[in-house]
N, C-alpha and C positions, 0 to 999 in steps of 0.2 A: 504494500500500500504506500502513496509518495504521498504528503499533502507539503503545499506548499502555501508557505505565508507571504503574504504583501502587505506594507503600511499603507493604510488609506487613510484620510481622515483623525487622522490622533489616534491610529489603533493598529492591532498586527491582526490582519483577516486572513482567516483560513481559510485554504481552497481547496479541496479536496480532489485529485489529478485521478481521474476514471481513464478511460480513453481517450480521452482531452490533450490540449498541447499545455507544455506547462509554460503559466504566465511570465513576459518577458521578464517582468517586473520583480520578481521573486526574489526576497530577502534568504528566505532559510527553506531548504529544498531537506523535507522530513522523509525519509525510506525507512518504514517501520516493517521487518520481516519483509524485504522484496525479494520477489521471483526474479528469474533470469533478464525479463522484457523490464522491468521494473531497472534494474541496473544500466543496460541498454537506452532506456530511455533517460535517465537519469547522467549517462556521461555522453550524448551527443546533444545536451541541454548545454552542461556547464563546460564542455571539452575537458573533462578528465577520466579516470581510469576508477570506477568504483569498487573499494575491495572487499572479496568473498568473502563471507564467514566464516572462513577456513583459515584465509588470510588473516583474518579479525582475531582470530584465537591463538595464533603465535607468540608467543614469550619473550622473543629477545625484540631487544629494542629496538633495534637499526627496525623491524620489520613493523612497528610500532608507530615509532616517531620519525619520521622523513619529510621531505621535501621534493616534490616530483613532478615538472613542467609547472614551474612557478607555485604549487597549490601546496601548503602544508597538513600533511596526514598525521592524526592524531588520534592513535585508539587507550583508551583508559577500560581496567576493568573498576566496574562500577557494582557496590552491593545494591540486588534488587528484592523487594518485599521481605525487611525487615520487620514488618509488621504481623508476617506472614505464619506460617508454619512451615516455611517452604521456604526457606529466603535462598538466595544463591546471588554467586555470579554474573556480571552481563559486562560484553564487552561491545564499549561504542566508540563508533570512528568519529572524529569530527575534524570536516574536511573545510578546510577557508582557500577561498579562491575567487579573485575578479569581484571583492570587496563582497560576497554570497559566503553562506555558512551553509556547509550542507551533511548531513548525520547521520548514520548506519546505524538502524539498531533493530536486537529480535527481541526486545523487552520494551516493558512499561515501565522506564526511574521516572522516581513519582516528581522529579525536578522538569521535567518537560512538561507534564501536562497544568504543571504551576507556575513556568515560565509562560507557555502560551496563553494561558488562561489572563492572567495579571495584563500582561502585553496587549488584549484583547481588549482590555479595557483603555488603559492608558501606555502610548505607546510613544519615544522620545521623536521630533521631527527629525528627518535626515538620520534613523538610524541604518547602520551599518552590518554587516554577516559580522564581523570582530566584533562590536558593541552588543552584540547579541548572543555571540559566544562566552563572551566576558562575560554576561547574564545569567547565563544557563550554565557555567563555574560556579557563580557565586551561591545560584539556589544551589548547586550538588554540594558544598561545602557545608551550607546551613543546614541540608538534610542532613549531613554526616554528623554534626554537631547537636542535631534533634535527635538520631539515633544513640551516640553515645551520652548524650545525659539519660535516657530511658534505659540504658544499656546499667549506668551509675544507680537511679532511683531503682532497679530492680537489682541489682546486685546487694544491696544495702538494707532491703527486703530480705536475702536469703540468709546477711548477715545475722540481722534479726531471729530469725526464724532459728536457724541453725544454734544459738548462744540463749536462748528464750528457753528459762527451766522451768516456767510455770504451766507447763500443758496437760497438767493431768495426769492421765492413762492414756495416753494417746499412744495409736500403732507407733514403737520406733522404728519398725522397717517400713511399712508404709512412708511415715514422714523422710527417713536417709535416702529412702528410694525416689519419692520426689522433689527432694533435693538436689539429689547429686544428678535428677534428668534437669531440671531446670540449669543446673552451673553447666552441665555439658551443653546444655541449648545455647547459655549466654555465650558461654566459651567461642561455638563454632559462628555467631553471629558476630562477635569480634574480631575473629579473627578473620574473617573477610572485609568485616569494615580496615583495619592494619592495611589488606593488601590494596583495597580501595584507595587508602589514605597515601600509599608509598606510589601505586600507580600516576595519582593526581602529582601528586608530587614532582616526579619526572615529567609528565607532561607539562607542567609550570614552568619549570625550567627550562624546558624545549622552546614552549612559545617566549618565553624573555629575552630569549639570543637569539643573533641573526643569524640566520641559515642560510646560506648558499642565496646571499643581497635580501630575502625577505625576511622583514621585518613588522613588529607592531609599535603603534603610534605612542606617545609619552602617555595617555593619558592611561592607557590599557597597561602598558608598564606598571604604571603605578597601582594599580588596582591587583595587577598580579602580584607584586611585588606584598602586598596586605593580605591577598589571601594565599601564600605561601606560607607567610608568619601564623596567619589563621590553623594552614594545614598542619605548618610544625608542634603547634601547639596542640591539637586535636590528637597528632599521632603520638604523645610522651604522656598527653591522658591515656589513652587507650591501651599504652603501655602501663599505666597506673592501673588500670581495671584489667588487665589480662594477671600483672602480679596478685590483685586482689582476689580474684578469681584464683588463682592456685594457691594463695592462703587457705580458702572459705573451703578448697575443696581436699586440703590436708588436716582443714577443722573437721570436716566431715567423715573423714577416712577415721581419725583418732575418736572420733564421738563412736562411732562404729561398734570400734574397739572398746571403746570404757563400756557400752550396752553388753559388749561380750561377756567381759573380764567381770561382769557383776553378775552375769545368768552363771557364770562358769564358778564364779565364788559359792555362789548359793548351792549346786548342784554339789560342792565340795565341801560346805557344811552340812546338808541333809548327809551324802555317804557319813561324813565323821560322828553323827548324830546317830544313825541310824547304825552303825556299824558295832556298840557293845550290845542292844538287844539282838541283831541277827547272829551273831558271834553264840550267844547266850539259847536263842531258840535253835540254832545249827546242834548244839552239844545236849541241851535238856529236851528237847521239845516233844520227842519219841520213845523216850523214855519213863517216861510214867506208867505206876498200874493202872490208875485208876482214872480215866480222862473220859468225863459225864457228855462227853462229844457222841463218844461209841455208840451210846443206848440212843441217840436222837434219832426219828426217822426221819427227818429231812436235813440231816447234816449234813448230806453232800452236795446238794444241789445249796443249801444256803453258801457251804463251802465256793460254790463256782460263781454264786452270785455276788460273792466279798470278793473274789478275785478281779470278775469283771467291774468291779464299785471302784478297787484300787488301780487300775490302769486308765479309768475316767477320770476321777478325779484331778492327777496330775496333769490331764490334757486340762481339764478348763480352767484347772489355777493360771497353767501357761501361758490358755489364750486370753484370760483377762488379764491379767498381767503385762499382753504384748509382747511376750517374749517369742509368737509364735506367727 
């Protein structure tokens, strides 16, 4: 799907490109999941070379961040639906060329549809595919900084949770066990925000230097130049919550252990308890003449019935207890 935006009127109007030609006019040329024809159209518009998806998922840099027939290519991986149950990876190209901004992507970051949305409304005169890039930066950095403070407020929550001795009888495997899936959820959400944050990173520095004569304007310098410091600072938090995070989650391992070490104590005072009467019924117990047991006629079924009484009772002391 391509839609493409034009400033008209104090606003960025979307136009949504079917089989249509795309307008001359076009600030920011959107390729959300394009087909093959979708590519094709899209690089005999702007005269460039649109890269695959395939290409998009490459790792080293050179294949990343370049320069190629004047147009600068810029793929960042970006964390998408943090919100989600589901979050992952997306890797978006952002292509500047012939003063147009034009973007590859197979996901929804929730920074585009908040750029164009805002931009829809009020939109600056005379802007530019760079001035509009610089935009859709600024929202992905704000979102990353919305996501690690929720990242913070819920880590701090598990704190709680996890050092909180006033819970009653509450399941403690139940509770360790949703614990320790919440710190592995926050865990694996950070740490894509991390690679997010070091991606953005590099590509900052890519657009601040000139490459092969192209260059961006002072103003965009300087804007990059605040939200690198922004980035720096976001990714030495996230390093504070990723250490926090393996505190809370060697608080959890050791709480584990203390739950252990106290079912295991108890099991080792009942044996030492229990251990001079069975000693005592082992050597006397059969040995009597006279045991008014003999004469009962339901001795032995009450006998099976105390058996079956005593292998209950320790299961629900257990499971009230929680220990089970």
């Amino acid at each position: 799907m391509i839609t493409a935006y034009v400033a008209s009127g104090g606003s960025l109007v979307a136009v949504p490109v079917g089989d249509g030609a795309i307008p001359a006019e076009t600030i920011w040329l959107d390729l959300v999941s394009p087909v093959e024809a979708d590519d094709r159209r899209a690089e005999a518009f702007a005269g460039i070379s649109v890269p695959t998806r395939e290409e998009m998922g490459e790792i080293e840099q050179s294949s990343r961040l370049y320069v190629e027939g004047g147009a600068r290519y810029m793929t960042a991986a970006l964390l998408c639906g943090a919100d989600t149950e589901t979050p992952a990876m997306l890797a978006v190209t952002f292509i500047l060329s012939q003063g147009r901004l034009i973007t590859v992507r197979y996901g929804e970051p929730r920074a585009f549809p908040s750029v164009a949305g805002r931009l829809a409304k009020v939109c600056p005169t005379g802007i530019t595919g760079e001035a509009l890039f610089i935009t859709l930066l600024d929202a992905v950095v704000d979102r990353f900084a919305d996501v690690l403070e929720q990242i913070g407020a819920d880590v701090e929550r598990i704190s709680k949770r996890i050092f909180d001795r006033s819970r009653g009888r509450e399941n403690a495997n139940q509770r360790y066990r949703a614990i320790l899936s919440h710190i592995g959820r926050k865990e694996g959400i950070l740490s894509y925000a991390r690679e997010s944050l070091a991606s953005l990173q590099r590509l900052l520095s890519f657009l601040g230097t000139e490459t092969d004569g192209t260059t961006v304007g002072k103003d965009a310098k300087a804007s990059i130049k605040s939200m690198s410091r922004d980035v720096a600072g976001l990714s030495d938090y996230a390093n504070f919550l990723g250490d926090k995070l393996q505190f809370l989650l060697d608080a959890t391992i050791g709480m584990v252990g203390l739950e252990q070490n106290n079912i295991i104590k108890i099991f080792a005072v009942l044996s030492v308890v229990l251990m001079p009467p069975t000693l005592i019924a082992s050597i006397y117990g059969m040995n009597f003449q006279h045991m008014p047991e003999l004469d009962w006629t339901y001795a032995y079924p009450a006998a099976l019935v105390a058996m079956v009484i005593s292998g209950i009772l320790p299961y629900v002391f257990f499971k009230w207890r929680g220990w089970l």
